[in-house]
N, C-alpha and C positions, 0 to 999 in steps of 0.2 A: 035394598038396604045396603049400606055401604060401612065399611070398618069403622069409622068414624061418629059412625048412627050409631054403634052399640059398645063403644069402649067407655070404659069409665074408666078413672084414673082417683088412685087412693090419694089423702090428703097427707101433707108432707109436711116437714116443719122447717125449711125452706123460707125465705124470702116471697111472698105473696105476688103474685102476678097481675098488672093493671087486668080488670074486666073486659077493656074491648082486646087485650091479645086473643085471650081464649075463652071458651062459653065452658060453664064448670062439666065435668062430664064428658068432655069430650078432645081428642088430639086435636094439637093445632098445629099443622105440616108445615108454620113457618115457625114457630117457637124451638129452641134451641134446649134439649134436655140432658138432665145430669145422667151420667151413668146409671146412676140408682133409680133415676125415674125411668129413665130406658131400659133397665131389667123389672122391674114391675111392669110397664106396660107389653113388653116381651112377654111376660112371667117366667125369667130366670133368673139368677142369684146374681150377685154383684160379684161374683168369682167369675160364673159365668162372662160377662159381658168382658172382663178383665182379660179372661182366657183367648178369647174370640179376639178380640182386640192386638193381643200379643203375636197372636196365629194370622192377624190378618182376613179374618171372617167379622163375620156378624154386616151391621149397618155401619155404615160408614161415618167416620171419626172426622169432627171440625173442632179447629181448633181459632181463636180471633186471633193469635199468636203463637210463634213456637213453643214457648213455655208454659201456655195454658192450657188447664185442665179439657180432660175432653168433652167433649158434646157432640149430641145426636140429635138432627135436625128432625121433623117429623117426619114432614115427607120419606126420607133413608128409614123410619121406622115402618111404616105404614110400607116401604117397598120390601122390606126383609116379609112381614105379616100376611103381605099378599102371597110372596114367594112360596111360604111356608116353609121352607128350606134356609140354611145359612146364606149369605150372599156375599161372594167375594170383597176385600174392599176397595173403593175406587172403582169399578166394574158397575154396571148395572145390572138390575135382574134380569134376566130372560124373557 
């Protein structure tokens, strides 16, 4: 069974996502997440991910420009998850 077989992901109010990006229920390691959805699916607070962010931990931050908001690709969530631990950013996990 794999991280992905058993994440569920709470429903958000959000902008709706077409159905073939992602199967409801489950991450999609090519989908691009808000902060907020990347501490829910973490399960830590939105200070959290902000904290980690600032410090240079957590998953790693994409941005499609310099002045936009951040986002956290799956895959960098699902490698923090694996880790279990924080994981540097720009670094990969161990």
């Amino acid at each position: 069974m794999t991280i992905t077989d058993t994440m569920t992901l709470p429903a958000t109010g959000g902008p709706q996502r077409p159905s073939e990006q992602t199967v409801p229920g489950r991450l999609n390691p090519d989908w691009l997440y808000t902060p907020g959805e990347a501490a829910r699916i973490l399960g830590v607070s939105a200070a959290t991910m902000e904290r980690w962010r600032s410090q240079g931990l957590g998953p790693v931050v994409t941005r499609v420009h310099p002045t936009a908001d951040p986002r956290y690709r799956g895959t960098d969530l699902l490698d923090v998850m694996s880790a279990g631990r924080e994981a540097r950013v720009g670094q990969p996990p161990p």
